[in-house]
N, C-alpha and C positions, 0 to 999 in steps of 0.2 A: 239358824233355826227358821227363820223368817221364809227362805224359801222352800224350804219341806213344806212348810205348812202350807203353801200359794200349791204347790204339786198336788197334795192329799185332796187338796178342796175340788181341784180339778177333775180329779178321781168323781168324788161326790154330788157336782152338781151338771157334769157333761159324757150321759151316759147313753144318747144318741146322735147317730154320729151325722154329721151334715151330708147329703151328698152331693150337693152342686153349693163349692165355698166360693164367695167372694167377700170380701171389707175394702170397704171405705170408712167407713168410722162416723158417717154421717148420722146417723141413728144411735138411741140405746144399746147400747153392748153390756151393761150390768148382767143381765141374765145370760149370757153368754160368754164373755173373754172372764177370764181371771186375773187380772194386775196386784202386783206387789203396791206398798204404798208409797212405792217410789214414782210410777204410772200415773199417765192423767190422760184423761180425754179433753182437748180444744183447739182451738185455732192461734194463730200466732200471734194473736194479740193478746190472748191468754196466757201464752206460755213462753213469752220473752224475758231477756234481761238484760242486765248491761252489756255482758259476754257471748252472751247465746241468744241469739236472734233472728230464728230459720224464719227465709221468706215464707211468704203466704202460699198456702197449699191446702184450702177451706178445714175441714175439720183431721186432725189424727191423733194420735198414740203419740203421748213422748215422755222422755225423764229429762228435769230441768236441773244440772249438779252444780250448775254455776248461781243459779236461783237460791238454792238450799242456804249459801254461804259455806266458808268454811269448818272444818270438823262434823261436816255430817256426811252419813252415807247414805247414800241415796241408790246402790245396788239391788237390781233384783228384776224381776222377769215381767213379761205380757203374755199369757198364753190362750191359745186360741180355744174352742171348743172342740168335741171329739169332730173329725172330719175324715169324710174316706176320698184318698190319692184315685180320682181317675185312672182306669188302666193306661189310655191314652196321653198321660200327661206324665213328662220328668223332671219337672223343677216348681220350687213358689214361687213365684215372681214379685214383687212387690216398688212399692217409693223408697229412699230412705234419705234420712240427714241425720251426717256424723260429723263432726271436727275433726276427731280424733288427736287432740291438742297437746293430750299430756304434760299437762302444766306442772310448771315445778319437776318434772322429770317422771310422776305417778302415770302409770300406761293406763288410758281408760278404753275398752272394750267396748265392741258391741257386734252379739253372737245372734246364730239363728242354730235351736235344736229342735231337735222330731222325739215324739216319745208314743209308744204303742200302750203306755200304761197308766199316764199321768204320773209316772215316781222316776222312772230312767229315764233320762231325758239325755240322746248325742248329741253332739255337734255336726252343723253340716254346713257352718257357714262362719268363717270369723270376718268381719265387711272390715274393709280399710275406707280411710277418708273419703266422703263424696263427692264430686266434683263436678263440675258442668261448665267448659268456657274455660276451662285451668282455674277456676273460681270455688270456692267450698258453696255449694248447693245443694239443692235436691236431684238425687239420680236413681237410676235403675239398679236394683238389687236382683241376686241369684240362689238361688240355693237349691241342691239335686235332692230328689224327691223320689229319682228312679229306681231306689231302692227300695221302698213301700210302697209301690203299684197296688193297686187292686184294694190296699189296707189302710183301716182307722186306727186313725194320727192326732196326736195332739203337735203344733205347731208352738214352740216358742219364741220370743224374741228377747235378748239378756243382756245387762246394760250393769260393767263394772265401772265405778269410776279410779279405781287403782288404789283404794282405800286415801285418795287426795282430795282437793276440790279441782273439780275438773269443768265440763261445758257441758255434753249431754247425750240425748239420741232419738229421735224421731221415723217413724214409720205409719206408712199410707198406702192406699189400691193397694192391699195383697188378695191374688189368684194365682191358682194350677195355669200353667202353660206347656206346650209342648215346644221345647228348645231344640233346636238341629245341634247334629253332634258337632260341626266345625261352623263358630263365628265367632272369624279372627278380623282382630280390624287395627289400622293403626291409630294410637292417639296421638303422640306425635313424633316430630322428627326435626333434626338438627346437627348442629356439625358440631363438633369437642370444643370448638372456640368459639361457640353460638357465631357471629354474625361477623366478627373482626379478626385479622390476625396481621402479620407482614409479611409479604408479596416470598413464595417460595417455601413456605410454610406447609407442611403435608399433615392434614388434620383427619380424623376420622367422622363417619358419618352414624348416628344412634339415632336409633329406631324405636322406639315404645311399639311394645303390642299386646294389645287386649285379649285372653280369650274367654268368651262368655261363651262357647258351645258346652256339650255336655261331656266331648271326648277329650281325655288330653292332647294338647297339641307338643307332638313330639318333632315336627322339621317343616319350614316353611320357606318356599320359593319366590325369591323378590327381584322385579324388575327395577333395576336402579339405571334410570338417564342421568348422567353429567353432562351439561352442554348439549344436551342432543345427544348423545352416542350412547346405546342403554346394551345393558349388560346384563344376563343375570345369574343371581346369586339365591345358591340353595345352601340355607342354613341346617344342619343337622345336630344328634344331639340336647334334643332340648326338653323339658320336662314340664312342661306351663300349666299348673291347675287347671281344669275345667270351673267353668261359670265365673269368672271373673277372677283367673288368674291371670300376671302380667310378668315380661321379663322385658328387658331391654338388647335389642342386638345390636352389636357393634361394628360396621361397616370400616376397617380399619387400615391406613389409610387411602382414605377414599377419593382426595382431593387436594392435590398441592395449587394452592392459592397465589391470584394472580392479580392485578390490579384491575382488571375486571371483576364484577360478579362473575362467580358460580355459579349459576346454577343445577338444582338436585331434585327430582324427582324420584318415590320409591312407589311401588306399588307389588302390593300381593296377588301373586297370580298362581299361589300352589299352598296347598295347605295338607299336611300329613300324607303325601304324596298322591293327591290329586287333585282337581280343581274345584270339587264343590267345597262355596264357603258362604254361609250367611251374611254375611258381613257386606253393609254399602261402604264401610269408612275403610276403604282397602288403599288409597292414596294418599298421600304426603310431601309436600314441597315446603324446601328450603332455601337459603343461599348464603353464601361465605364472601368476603370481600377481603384480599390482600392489599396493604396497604406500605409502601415507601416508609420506611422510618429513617431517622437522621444517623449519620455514621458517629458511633461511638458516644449515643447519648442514653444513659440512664435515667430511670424514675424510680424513686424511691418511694417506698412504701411501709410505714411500719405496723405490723396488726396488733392488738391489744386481747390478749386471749387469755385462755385459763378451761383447765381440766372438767373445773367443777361449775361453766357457765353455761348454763343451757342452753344458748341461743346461740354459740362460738363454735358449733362446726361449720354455720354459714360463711366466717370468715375463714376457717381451714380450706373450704371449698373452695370459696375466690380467688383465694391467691394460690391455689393449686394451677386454675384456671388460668390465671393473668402468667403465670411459670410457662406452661407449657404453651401461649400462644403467643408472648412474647418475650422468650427466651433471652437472651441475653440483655435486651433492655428494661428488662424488668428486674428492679432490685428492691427484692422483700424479705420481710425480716418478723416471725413470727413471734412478737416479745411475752410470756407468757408469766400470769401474775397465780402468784400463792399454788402452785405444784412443783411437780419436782425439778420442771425443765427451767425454773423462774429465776433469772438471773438480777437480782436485787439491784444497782446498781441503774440496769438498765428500763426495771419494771418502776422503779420510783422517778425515773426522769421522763417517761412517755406519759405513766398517770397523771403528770399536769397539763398535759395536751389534751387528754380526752374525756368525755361526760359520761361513761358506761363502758359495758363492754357487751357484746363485739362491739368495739371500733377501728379503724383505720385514719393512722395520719400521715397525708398525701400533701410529699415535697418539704415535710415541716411544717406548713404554714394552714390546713385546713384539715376536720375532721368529717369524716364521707363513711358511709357505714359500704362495707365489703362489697355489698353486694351493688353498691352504686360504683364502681372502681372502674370500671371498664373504660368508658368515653373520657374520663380523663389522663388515664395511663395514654391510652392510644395519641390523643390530642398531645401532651405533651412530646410523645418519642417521637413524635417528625420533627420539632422544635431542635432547631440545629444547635448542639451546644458548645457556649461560649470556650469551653477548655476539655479536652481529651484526658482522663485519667486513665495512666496504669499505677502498677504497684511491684516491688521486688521485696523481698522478705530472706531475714536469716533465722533458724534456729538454733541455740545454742544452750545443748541442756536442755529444753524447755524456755530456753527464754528467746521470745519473738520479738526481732527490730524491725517493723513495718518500714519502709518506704515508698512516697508513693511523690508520683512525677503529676504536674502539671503541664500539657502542652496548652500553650495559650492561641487560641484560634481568630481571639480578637485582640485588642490591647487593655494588659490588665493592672491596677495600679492602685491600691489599698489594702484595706484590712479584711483578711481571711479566716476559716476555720474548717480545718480538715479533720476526720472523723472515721475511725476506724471500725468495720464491726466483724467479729465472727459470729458464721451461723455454719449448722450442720442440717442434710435432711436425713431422713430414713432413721429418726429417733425413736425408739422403743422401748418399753418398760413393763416388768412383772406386778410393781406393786399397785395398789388402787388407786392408786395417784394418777396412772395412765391411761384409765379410764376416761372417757369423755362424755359426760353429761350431754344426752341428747333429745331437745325437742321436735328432732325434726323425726322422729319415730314414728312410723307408720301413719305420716301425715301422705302422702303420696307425693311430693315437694319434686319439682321437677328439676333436670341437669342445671347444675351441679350439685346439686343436694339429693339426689337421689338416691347414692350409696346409703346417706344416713338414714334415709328415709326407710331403707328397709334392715336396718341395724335398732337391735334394744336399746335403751335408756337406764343407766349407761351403756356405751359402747363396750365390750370389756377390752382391757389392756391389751390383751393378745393379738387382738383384731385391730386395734388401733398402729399409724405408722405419721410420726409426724416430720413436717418437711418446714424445710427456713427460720430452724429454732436459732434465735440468738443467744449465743454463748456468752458474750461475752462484747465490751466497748474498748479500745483501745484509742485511748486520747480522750477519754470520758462522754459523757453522753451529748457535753457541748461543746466539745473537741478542741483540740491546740492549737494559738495562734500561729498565724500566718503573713506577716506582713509579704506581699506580691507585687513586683513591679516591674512588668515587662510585656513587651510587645507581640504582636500576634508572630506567631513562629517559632518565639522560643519556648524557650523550657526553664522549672523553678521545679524543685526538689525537697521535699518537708520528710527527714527522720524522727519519727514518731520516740518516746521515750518506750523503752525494752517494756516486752510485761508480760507474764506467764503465760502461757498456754492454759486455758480452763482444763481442768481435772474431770471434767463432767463428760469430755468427747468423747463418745463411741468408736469412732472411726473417720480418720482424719483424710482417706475418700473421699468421706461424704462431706466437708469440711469447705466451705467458701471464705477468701477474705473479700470483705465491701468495704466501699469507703468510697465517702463524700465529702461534697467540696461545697463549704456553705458562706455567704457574704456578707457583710459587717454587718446585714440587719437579722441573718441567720435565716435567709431564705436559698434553699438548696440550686447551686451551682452546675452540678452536673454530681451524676454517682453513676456507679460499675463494679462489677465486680468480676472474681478470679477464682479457681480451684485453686484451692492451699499450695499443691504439690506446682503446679502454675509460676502461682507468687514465688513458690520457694524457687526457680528454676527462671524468671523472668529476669534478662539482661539490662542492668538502667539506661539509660540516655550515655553514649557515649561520651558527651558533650563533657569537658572538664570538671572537675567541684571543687572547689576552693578552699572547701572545709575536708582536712583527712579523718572522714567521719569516725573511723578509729580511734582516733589520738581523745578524743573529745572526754571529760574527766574530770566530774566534783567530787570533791572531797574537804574535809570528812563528810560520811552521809550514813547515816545522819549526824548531825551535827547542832551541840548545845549553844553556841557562838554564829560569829562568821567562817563561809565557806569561800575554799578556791578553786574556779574554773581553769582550766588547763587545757588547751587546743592546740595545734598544728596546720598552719595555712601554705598550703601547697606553690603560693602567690601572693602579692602587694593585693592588700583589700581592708576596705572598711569593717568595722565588723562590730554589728548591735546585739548587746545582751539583753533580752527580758525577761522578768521573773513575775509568775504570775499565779494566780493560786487556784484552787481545784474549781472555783464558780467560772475562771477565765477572766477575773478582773486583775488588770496590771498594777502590780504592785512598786517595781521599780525597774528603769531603764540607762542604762550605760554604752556608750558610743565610743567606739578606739576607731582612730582614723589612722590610713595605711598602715596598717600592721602586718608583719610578714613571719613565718616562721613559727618558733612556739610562744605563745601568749600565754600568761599567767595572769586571771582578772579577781580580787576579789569581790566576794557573793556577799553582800552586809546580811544580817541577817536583824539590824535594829528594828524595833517594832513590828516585830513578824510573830503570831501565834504562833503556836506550836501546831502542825499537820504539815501536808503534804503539798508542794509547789511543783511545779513547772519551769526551768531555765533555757528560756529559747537561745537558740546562737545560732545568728543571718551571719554571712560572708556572702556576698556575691548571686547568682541563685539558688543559693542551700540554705533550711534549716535544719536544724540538728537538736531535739530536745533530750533533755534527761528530768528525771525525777529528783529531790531535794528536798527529804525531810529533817521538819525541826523539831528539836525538842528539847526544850531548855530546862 
């Protein structure tokens, strides 16, 4: 009702129409503009707060929603006095400052409408984030006007805060101007792997482009230099608002990266198929650097996400980013807490690692928020690592025997912890659970946050596709010992205990096994990973094993007593049993020296709770675990 009644008044007390408008706001405006009681006339020492605190811009018009506090609203309009649209002029022009924050996930708006009556009032302008510098500031505002030539107008400005507590909306210098129909410009430019990738790497080059004329721009002509050799490239197909509409063009790929810089130069020399273009911000330079990484060395990363976290498509983004620039040495694992992709086991062992969420924990051992990931992923993968991992794999029935080979690069001789993990990409879901809460909505958030940026809050499910979900831990989240001792060159062999295939996969394509290799103080050793069908088809190490990983056999399991181990040594060998419980503390150890043939060991099971154990068996360089529950 509130804003009816701001229209009506409008009606009653602006009943001649201005003919030459301009505001600034410096003066009394009471007899003149209409504001809701949301509105206020001051300067920015008047109208800050903890949240909202547009720089100084001497006097204007604003609504403070972050001022209010919570539970109020603070919705509602500024409208201008009756004015008549110069023939010569087709746009308002004005200042403005938006956030556009959407806190909590409530979308707060800020509209510009025209009204011939004071009661109909359209829309001709929805403003996205302002920005100046990639910085949220004060900037220039558009809004076409060309449709009311010659006619008295009531001008609005409309300020929703999403029925939430949100941050606010400010406007300043509004006048009629006459805008040229093409001014196209670029704001910025960059390469798919902004600044880093590894040497051979073919990345694509994105384009931002502004258009603030009055005509749509439907195809634009670009001069793009690599190294010197310029090329050009006419985009067609495109539909870009006038007055401050934007799209991104994808220059795709543009660049296979070399241990030199790149360099990339674009510039606009063609706009809706000719060359007149307002626009001076018509160039854009970038550059790419390929960079040497170390043969066969992994960096692990695990992200900490969830459906319903506001601030967690930042981390979707990252590690989409760190995926495709560094491809095979990048091993991420999207562990997602309280939705449907949330694999419990793994979401309760990463949550002691980290203070929030989005987070990322990088190598194990440090939490780095996503979007700082870059310089230390890269830094790490040139780090020559100490041991080469593959992996071979059976299924049977649904039951998966991981094996995964250690080639030792230097000489290695202690206590280890190998660590299995499934993840799938290209995950998808109907219900609202797959939905993904998004702050970054119509903030203007630049690559790689861009998609969301022009996506609602929520995202809906349909639209959403998520990559590096972890399904699932194999060998638990602190993974199965390892005792390791041998020289650079050779080879040690760890059989993971059997364990289902998650029931959750979609599709076992899209399906990776990872697995890392972490050191007595559980700081990560090297990690990699495989496509499933890979693992499944990967031949081990020729090399002998000593243990006929077949034969291997406790029984009974479970079992209310003592158990017995039952093996088959292919060869004269030593051979250590550990039993160790789900945290990976040793619970007891047993040493048969030269044993050959089949070996029969019993498993005590004196002062053992009742749960789930671990029984490793070394021979030579093979381990071999199995599962062993108790339950008395």
């Amino acid at each position: 009702m509130k804003n009816i009644f701001t229209f009506l008044f409008v009606c009653a007390v602006s009943l001649t129409a201005f003919a030459q408008f301009t505001e600034d706001f410096e003066g009394d405006i009471s007899g003149t503009w209409s504001l809701d009681a949301a509105w206020v006339q001051g300067t920015s020492t008047d109208i800050a707060s903890q949240y909202f605190d547009p720089p100084a811009h001497t006097t204007y018009i604003s609504v403070n929603d972050d001022g209010a506090g919570s539970g109020v609203d603070l919705s509602g309009y500024a409208v201008s006095p009756l004015v008549t649209v110069p023939t010569d002029m087709n746009a308002i022009t004005f200042q403005y400052y938006f956030i556009d924050g959407d806190y909590n996930g409530d979308d707060e708006t800020a509209k510009v409408l025209v009204s011939t009556d004071g009661v109909n009032f359209a829309e001709i302008a929805n403003l996205v984030q302002s920005t100046a510098g990639g910085d949220v500031d004060w900037t220039d505002g558009f809004a076409s006007v060309a449709d009311y030539a010659g006619m008295d107008v009531y001008i609005a400005f409309g300020y929703d805060d999403g029925q939430g507590w949100n941050y606010g909306f400010c406007i300043d210098d509004i006048a009629f101007d006459n805008v040229a129909a093409n001014i196209v410009s670029i704001t910025s430019a960059a390469s798919s792997c902004l600044a880093s990738t590894f040497v051979g790497n073919t990345v694509d080059g994105l384009i931002n482009i502004s258009n603030t004329g009055v005509a749509a721009l439907t195809d634009i002509e670009l001069a793009v230099t690599v190294d010197g050799v310029t090329e050009n490239v006419t985009v067609s197909g495109l539909n870009v608002a006038p007055l401050s509409g934007s799209t991104r063009v994808d220059l795709v790929d543009l660049i296979t990266a070399s241990a030199a810089a790149s360099n990339v130069t674009v510039e606009i020399v063609g706009v809706n198929g000719g060359t007149d273009n307002g626009s001076s911000d018509v160039t854009s330079s970038f550059s790419v650097t390929g960079y040497e990484l170390a043969e066969n060395r992994g960096v692990l990363v695990e992200e900490a996400t969830g459906t319903w976290c506001t601030w967690c498509p930042r981390g979707g983004a990252f590690m989409d980013l760190l995926k495709e620039c560094f491809d095979q040495h990048f091993v991420g694992v999207a562990v997602h807490n309280a939705d449907p992709m949330a694999d419990n086991a793994y979401d309760s062992g990463l949550g002691g690692l980290i203070s929030g969420y989005p987070s990322a924990v990088f190598e194990r051992n440090e939490e780095i928020d996503p979007s700082a990931l870059i310089a230390p992923v890269l830094a790490r993968a040139q780090e020559v690592a100490p041991a080469t991992l593959r992996a071979g794999a059976t299924n049977d029935g649904g039951s998966l025997t991981l094996a995964v080979e250690v080639h030792a690069n230097v000489d290695m001789d202690g206590s280890y912890k190998l660590i299995g993990i499934i993840t799938e990409d290209g995950v998808t879901g109907t219900s609202s659970g797959y939905a993904q809460v998004n702050a970054y909505s119509g903030s203007g958030a630049a690559y790689p946050l861009d998609w969301y940026s022009a996506q609602p809050s929520p995202v809906p499910a349909s639209e959403m596709v998520y990559n590096e979900v972890g399904r699932g831990l194999i060998g638990g989240f602190a993974g199965e010992n390892a005792t390791i001792s041998i020289a650079a060159g050779e080879s040690f062999t760890h059989y993971f205990a059997a364990t289902t295939m998650p029931n959750t996969i979609q599709n076992n394509d899209n399906v990776y096994i990872n697995f890392v290799l972490l050191d007595g103080s559980g700081n990560v050793v090297n990690a990699w990973k495989q496509g499933y069908q890979e693992t499944l088809d990967y031949v081990l190490s020729a090399e002998e094993t000593v243990i006929n990983v077949e034969s291997v056999r406790v029984s009974p399991n479970p079992t209310a007593a003592d158990a017995t181990l039952t093996l088959t040594l292919e060869e004269a060998s030593d051979v250590a049993i550990d039993v160790v419980n789900v945290s990976g503390k040793l619970v007891s150890t047993t040493v048969l020296n030269n044993q050959n043939g089949v070996v029969t060991v019993p498993v005590s099971t004196v002062g053992l709770v009742n749960g789930m154990y671990f029984v490793n068996v070394k021979a030579g360089n093979t381990i071999v675990t199995k599962r062993l529950v108790v339950n008395k």
